[in-house]
N, C-alpha and C positions, 0 to 999 in steps of 0.2 A: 073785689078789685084785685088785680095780679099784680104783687110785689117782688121787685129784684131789690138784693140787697145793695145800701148803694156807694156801699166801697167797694163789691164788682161792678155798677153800671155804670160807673164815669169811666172803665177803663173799655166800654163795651159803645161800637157805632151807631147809629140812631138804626139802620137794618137790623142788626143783630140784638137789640132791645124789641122789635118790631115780634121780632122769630120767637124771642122767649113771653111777650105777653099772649100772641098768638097759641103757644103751647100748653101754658099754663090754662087757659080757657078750653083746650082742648079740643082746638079746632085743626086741620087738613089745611094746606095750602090751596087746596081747589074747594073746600068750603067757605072758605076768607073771601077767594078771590072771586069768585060768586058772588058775594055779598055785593062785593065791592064793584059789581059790573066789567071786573076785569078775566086776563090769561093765568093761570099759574104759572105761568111764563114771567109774566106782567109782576109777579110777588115774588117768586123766585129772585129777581135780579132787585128791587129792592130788597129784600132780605141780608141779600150779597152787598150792597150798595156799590151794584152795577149800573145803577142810572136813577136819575131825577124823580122825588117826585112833587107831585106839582100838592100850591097849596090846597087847593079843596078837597083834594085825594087824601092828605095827611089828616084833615078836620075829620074827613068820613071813616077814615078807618081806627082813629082814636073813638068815636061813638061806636062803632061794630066791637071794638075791644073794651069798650068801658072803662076808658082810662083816660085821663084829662091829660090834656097836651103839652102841660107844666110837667108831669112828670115823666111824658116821655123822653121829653126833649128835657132833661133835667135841670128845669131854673127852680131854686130853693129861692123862696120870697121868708122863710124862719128867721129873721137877722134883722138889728136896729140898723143897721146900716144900711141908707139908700145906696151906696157908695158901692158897696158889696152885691145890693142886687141887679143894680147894672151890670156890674161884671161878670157876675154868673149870667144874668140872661144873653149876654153878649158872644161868653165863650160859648155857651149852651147849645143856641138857636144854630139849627143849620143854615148854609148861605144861601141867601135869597139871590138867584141871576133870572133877569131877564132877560128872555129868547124874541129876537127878532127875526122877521123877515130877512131870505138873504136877499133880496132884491132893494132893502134898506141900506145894507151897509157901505155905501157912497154918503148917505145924507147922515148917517151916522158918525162917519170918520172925519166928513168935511165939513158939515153944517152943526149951527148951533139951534136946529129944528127940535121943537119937542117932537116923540117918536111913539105910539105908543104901542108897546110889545104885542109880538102872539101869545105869551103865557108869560108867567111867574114857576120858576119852580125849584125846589130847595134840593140841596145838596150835604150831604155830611162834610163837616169841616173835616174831617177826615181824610175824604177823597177828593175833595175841591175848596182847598182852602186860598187859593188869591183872591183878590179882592178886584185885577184887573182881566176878568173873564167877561170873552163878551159868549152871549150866547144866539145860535144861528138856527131858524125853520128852512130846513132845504123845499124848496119851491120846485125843483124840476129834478131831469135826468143827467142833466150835463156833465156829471163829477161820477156817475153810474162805468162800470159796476161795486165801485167802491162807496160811494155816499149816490141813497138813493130817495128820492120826494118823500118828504115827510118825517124822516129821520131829523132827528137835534146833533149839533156840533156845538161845542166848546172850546172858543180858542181862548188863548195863553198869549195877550198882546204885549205881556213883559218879558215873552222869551228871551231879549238880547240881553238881559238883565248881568251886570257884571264883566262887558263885552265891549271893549271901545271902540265902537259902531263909526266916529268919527276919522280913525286913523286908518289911513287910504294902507299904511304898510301891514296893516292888523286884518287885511280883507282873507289873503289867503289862509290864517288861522283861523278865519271866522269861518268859510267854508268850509273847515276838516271838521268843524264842531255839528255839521247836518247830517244824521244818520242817515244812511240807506231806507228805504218802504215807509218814512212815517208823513204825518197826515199835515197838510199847510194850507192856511186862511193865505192869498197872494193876488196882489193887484198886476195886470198886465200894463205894459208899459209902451207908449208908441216909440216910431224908430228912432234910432238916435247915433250920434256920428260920435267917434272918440276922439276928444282935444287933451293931449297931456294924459291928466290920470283919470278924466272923468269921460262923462256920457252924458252928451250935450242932445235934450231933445230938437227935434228935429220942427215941429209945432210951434213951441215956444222958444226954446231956445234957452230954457234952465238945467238948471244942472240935476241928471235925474239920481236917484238915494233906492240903493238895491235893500239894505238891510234894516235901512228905519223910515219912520214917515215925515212926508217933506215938512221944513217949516213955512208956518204963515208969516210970519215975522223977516222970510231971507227973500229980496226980490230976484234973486239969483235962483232959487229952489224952484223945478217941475212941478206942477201941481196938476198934469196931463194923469188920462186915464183911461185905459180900454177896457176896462168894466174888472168883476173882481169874480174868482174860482176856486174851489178847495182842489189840491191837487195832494200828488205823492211825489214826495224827491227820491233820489236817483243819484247815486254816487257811486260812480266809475270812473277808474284810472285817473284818482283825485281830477274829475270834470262833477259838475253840480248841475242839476236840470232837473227841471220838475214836469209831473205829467196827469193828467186823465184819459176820459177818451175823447174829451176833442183836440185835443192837442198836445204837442212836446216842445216845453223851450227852455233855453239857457238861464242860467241864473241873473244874466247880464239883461234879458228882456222881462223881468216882474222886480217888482216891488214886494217882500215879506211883509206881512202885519201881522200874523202868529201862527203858535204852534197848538194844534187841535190838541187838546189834554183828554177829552171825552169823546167820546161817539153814542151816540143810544140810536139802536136801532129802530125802527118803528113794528111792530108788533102788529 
């Protein structure tokens, strides 16, 4: 069995513990990844912890490496303490997100439906450490040639985090804080007329919420919806507008629900 010592592997990511059992055995990335029915491509970027991987992948490649999963994933159970081995197993385990459908995430955001995923797949805490990551199976081309069928997204639905979302004078600060080319989970929004400081939809006649999601609780809140896109924003001459290839619109026409932290391309 391949041994790292293990006051280097706690300071080492579940990939990079992957790379040195894999070596020590003395195996090639394109014999592993053989094994394992996958790309060297495919083991490359786990090794990198460039992307997810899923549970039955990590069960299979611990038996190809002959290494039990306790100690890849470093939970020490050596301790009277149950107290303690919770904690280890807790910091330890990488995060488990479920990737759903994107053609879900209406019944996701609005319903209290049980849902059940296209996969399970783990993540180094390292690289994906929230706890409010949803994760997305792109279904089509729509969002193409930037996210294309089949590929995984991971948004970040606590982006606004520290951001007071609520104050109408806080908007134009919240817009300088959207970087130019990066990647966004966004709900379209129907037309809407401006009373005062808001954006009155036009449907219902609630008040519609650019930067968080509506409440169920406000009977004043839009809870209208022209379906939802990953797109790319767009910051010119402080103006905000998000785009793919079917469309380009204002920041005043979508609803935010997060910022993609991940992309794994499909292989």
């Amino acid at each position: 069995m391949a041994i790292i010592d293990s006051e280097i592997s706690t300071k080492l990511s579940t990939g990079e513990k992957i790379k040195i059992h894999r070596q020590n055995r003395n195996m090639s990335q394109t014999e592993l990844s053989r094994l394992m029915k996958k790309t060297p491509v495919w083991l490359s970027k786990i090794e990198r912890d460039q992307r997810e991987i899923k549970v039955n992948d990590l069960v299979m490649l611990c038996n190809i490496l002959k290494i039990d999963i306790n100690q890849l994933l470093e939970v020490q159970t050596k301790t009277n303490s149950y107290k303690t081995i919770l904690q280890n197993v807790v910091s330890s385990l990488p995060n488990e997100v479920a990737v759903y459908k994107m053609s879900e995430v209406e019944r996701i955001l609005r319903s209290n439906d049980l849902i059940e995923p296209t996969l399970y797949a783990y993540w180094d805490p390292n690289v994906l450490s929230s706890n409010n990551i949803l994760g997305l199976f792109i279904e089509d081309d729509s969002n193409s040639p930037y996210i294309n069928i089949g590929d995984r997204v991971y948004v970040n639905k606590n982006w606004h985090e520290g951001i007071l979302l609520n104050n109408i004078a806080n908007e134009e600060k919240i817009i300088k804080n959207f970087r130019d080319d990066t990647f966004w989970l966004i709900e379209k929004l129907p037309e809407s007329t401006k009373r005062f400081s808001m954006l009155i939809c036009k449907n219902c006649g609630g008040r519609q919420e650019n930067f968080k999601q509506p409440s169920f609780d406000d009977e004043y809140s839009c809870l209208c919806s022209d379906g939802f896109s990953i797109v790319k924003s767009n910051f010119k001459d402080d103006k905000l507008s998000f785009s793919n290839n079917k469309f380009l619109l204002e920041v005043k026409k979508i609803r935010i629900v997060g910022r993609l932290v991940q992309i794994v391309k499909e292989i």
